[in-house]
Structures are given as structure tokens and as C-alpha cells.
C-alpha positions as a LaTeX table, in Angstrom:
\begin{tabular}{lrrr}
\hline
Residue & $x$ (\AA) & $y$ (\AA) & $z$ (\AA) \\
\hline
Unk1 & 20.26 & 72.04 & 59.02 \\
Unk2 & 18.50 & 74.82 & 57.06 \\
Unk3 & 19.69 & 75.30 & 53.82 \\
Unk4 & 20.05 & 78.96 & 52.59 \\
Unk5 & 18.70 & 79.96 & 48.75 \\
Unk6 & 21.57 & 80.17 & 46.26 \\
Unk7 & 21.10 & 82.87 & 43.00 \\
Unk8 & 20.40 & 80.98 & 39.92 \\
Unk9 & 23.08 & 80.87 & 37.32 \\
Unk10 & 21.06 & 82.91 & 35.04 \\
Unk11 & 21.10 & 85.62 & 37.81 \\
Unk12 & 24.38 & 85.31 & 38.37 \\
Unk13 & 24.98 & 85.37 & 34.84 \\
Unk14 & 23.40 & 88.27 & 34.32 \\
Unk15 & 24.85 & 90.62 & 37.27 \\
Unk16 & 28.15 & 89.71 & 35.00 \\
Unk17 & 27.12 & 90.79 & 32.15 \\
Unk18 & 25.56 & 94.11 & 33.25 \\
Unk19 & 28.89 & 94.98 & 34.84 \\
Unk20 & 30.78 & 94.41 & 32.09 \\
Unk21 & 28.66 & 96.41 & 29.79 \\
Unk22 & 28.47 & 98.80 & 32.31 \\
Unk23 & 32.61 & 99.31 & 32.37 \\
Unk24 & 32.42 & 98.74 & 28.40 \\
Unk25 & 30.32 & 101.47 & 28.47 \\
Unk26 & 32.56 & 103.94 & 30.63 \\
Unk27 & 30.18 & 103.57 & 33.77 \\
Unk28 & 32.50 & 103.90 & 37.14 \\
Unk29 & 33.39 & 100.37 & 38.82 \\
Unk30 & 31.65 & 99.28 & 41.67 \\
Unk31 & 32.35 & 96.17 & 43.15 \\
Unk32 & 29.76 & 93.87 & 42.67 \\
Unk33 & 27.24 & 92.88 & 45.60 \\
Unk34 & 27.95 & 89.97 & 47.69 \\
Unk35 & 25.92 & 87.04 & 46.52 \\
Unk36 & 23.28 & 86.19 & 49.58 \\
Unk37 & 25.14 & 83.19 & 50.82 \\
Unk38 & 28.65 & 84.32 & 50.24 \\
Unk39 & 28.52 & 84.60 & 54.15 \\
Unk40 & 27.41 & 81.08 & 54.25 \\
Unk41 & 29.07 & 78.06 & 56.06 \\
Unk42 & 31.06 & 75.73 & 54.11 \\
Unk43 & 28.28 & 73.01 & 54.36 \\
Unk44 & 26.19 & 74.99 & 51.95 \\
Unk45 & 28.54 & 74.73 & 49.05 \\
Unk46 & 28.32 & 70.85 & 49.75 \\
Unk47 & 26.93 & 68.60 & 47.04 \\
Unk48 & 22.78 & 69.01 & 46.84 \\
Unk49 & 20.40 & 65.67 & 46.92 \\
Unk50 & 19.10 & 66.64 & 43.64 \\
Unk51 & 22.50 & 66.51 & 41.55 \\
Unk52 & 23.15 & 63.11 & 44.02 \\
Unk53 & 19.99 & 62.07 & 42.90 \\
Unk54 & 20.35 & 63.16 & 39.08 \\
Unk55 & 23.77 & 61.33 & 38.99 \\
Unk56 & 22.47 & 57.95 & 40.90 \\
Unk57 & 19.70 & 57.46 & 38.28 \\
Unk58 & 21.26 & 58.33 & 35.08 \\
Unk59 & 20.87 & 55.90 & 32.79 \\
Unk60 & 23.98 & 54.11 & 31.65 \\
Unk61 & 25.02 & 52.69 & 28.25 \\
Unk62 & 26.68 & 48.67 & 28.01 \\
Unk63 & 29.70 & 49.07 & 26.34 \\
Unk64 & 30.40 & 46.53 & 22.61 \\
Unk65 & 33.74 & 45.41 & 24.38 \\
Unk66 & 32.60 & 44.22 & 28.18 \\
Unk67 & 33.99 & 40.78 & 29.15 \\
Unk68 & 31.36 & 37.95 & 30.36 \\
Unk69 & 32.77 & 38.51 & 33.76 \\
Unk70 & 33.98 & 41.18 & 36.04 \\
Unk71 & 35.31 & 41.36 & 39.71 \\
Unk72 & 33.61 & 44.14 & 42.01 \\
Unk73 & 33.11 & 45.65 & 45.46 \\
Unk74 & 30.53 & 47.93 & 46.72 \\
Unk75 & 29.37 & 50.08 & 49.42 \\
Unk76 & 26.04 & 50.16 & 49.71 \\
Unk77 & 23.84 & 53.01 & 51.63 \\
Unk78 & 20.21 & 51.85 & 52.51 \\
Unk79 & 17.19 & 54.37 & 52.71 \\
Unk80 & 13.49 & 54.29 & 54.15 \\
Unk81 & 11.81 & 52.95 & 51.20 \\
Unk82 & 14.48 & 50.61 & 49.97 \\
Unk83 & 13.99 & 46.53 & 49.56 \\
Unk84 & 15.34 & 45.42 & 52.76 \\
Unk85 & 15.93 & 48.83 & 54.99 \\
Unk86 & 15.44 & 46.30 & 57.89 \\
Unk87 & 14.01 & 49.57 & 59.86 \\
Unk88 & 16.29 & 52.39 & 58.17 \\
Unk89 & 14.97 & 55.88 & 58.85 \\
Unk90 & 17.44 & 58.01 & 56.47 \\
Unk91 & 15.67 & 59.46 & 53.54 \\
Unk92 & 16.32 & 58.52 & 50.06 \\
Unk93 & 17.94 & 62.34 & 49.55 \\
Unk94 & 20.31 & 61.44 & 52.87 \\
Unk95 & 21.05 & 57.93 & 51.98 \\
Unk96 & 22.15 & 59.63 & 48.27 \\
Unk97 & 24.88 & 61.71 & 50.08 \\
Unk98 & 25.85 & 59.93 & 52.41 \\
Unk99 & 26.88 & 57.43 & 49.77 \\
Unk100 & 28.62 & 60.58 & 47.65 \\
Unk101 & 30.39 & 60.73 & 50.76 \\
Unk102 & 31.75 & 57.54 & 50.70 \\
Unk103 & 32.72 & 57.91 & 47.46 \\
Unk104 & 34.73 & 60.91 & 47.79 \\
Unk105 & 36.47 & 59.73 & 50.35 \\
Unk106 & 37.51 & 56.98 & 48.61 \\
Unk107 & 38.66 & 59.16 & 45.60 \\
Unk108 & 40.89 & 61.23 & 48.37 \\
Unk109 & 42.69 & 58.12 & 48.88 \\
Unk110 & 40.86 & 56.57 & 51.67 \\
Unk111 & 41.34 & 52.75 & 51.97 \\
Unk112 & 38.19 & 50.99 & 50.49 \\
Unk113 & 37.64 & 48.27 & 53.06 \\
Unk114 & 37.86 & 51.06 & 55.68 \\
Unk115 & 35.07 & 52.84 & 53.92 \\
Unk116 & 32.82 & 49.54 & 53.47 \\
Unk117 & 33.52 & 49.03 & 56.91 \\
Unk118 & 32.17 & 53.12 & 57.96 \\
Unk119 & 29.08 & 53.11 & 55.37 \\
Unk120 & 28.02 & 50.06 & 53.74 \\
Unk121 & 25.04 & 48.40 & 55.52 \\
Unk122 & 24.99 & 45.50 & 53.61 \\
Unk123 & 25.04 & 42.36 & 56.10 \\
Unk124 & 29.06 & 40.90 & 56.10 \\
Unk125 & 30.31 & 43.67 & 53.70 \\
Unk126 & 32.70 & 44.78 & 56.51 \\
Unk127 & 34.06 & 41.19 & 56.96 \\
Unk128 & 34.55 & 41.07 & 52.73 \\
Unk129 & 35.88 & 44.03 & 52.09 \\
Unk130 & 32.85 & 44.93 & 50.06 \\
Unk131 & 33.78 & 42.23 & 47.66 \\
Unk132 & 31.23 & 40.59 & 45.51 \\
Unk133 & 33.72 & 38.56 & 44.00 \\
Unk134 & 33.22 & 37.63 & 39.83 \\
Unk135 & 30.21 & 38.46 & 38.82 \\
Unk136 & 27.98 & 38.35 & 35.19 \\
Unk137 & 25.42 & 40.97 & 34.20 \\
Unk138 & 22.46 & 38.33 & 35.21 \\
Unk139 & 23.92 & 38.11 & 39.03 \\
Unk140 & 23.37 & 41.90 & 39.75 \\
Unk141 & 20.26 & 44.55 & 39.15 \\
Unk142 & 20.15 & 46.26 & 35.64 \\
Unk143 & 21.26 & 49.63 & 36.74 \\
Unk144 & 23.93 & 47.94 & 39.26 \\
Unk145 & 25.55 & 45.57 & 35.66 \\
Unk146 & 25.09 & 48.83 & 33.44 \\
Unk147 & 27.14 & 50.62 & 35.92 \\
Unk148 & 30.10 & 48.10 & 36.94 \\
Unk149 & 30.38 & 46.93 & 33.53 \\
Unk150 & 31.23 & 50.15 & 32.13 \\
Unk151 & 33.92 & 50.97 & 34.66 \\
Unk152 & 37.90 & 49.81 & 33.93 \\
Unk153 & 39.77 & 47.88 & 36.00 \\
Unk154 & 40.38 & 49.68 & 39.16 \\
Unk155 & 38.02 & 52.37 & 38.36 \\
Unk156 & 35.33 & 53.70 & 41.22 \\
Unk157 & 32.06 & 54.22 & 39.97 \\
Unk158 & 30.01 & 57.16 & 40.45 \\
Unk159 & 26.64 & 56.97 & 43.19 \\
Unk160 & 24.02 & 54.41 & 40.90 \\
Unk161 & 20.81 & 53.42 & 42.85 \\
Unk162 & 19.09 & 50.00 & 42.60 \\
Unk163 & 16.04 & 49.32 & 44.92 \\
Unk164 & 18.23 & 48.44 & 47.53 \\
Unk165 & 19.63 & 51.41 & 47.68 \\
Unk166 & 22.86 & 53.50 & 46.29 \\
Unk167 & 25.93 & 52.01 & 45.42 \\
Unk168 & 29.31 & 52.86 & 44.98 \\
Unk169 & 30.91 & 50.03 & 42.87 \\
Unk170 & 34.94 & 49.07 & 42.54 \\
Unk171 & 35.84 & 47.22 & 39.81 \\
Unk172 & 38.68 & 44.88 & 40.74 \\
Unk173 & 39.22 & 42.59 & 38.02 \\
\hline
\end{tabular}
């Protein structure tokens, strides 16, 4: 899939601006020019592996008020590269979306178990729902605790990588 070059903001930004100073200045109305991929499938509006990326790596604050414990589920996407790919060829950038995916279909109101079930390559997620059961920050990966622990009951997290890959955590309890 090729993916077609988007104007900057700033560019964007700018056409704007010059066409409303233009009118402000009594200048006849054009309309303004098409942006280059206004013509442009649907797919290239999609979510980019950079902002995937950018989002799975942020770094994540513990909150004053967490309890000891906390129940979770996860999906997780694996990636060539990753501790345990056990032979994965999808690159980091694919495994990032795919698990945005999963997460957004989840947030549409997809059942979670049927999404562990579709994405997570984690040996027996499918049979567990995902589930993890009770866990404490020590049982999980740094960036794995920062991220479930700061999520409410019931809340989805966003896409958080750990060297195992990226994550999309539930917290249940």
C-alpha cells in the first residue's frame, strides 16, 4: 500500500490565512485548491505508525491513589523484534496498528473476548478472555503497571508497548 504525501499543517495553515486576508482585503473569492490527497482513498486518512508509535511509548505517570491490586485483560499484538515473536514477521509500525485496531474496535462496542480472540497472540488469551486476573505493579513490565494502574475500573487503555509487544489493557476490577 503506497501511502500518498499529506500538506503539513503549517501549509495548510497558511493557504487559510492568505485567503482570508485576501477576502479581508477585497480580493475576489476563489475557491481554494484541492489539497493533493483530497482524491485519496479512505485508508489514507487512517491512523499513521508514527502517532501509534508516539502514543504506545509515552511515558505514563503512577497515580497517589492506586490500590495494591488491580484486575486486567489485554490484547497483545507481537512484532519482529519483540521477546518471544516465536517467528512473527509484522513490523513493529504494523504490529502498532494493528493493535490501534483492536482497540477501536473495542471502543465501537465490540465484545472484548471476541477481540482477544481476533488479535491477541498471546498463548491461551483466547481461552481467558484476555484475563490476567489480579495483578500488583511487580507482576507486570513498568510501562505495562504505569499504564493499567492509571486506568478506572472498566476503562480501556490506550496502545502501551512493553518488549513483548503492544498492549491494549482492560481494567476489570
Amino acid at each position: 500500500m503506497r501511502q500518498l504525501a499529506r500538506p503539513s499543517p503549517l501549509v495548510l495553515l497558511g493557504a487559510a490565512l492568505g485567503a482570508a486576508l485576501a477576502t479581508a482585503c477585497g480580493a475576489p473569492q476563489t475557491p481554494p485548491a484541492a489539497a493533493p490527497d483530497s482524491a485519496a482513498p479512505a485508508e489514507a486518512s487512517a491512523p499513521n505508525a508514527a502517532a501509534c508509535l508516539a502514543a504506545a511509548t509515552a511515558k505514563r505517570e503512577a497515580r497517589a491513589d492506586e490500590p495494591p491490586r488491580i484486575g486486567v485483560k489485554h490484547i497483545l499484538v507481537r512484532h519482529a523484534g519483540a521477546e518471544r515473536a516465536d517467528g512473527t514477521t509484522r513490523t513493529r509500525e504494523e504490529a502498532c496498528l494493528r493493535a490501534m485496531e483492536a482497540r477501536d474496535k473495542i471502543r465501537g462496542g465490540a465484545d472484548f473476548g471476541e477481540v482477544v480472540a481476533a488479535y491477541s497472540e498471546e498463548a491461551g488469551a483466547a481461552s481467558r478472555g484476555g484475563s490476567l486476573g489480579t495483578i500488583e505493579r511487580a507482576d507486570v513490565l513498568p510501562p505495562f503497571a504505569d499504564a493499567a494502574f492509571e486506568l478506572d475500573i472498566h476503562q480501556l487503555s490506550d496502545v502501551v508497548e512493553t518488549r513483548y509487544g503492544f498492549h491494549v489493557i482492560f481494567r476489570t476490577e
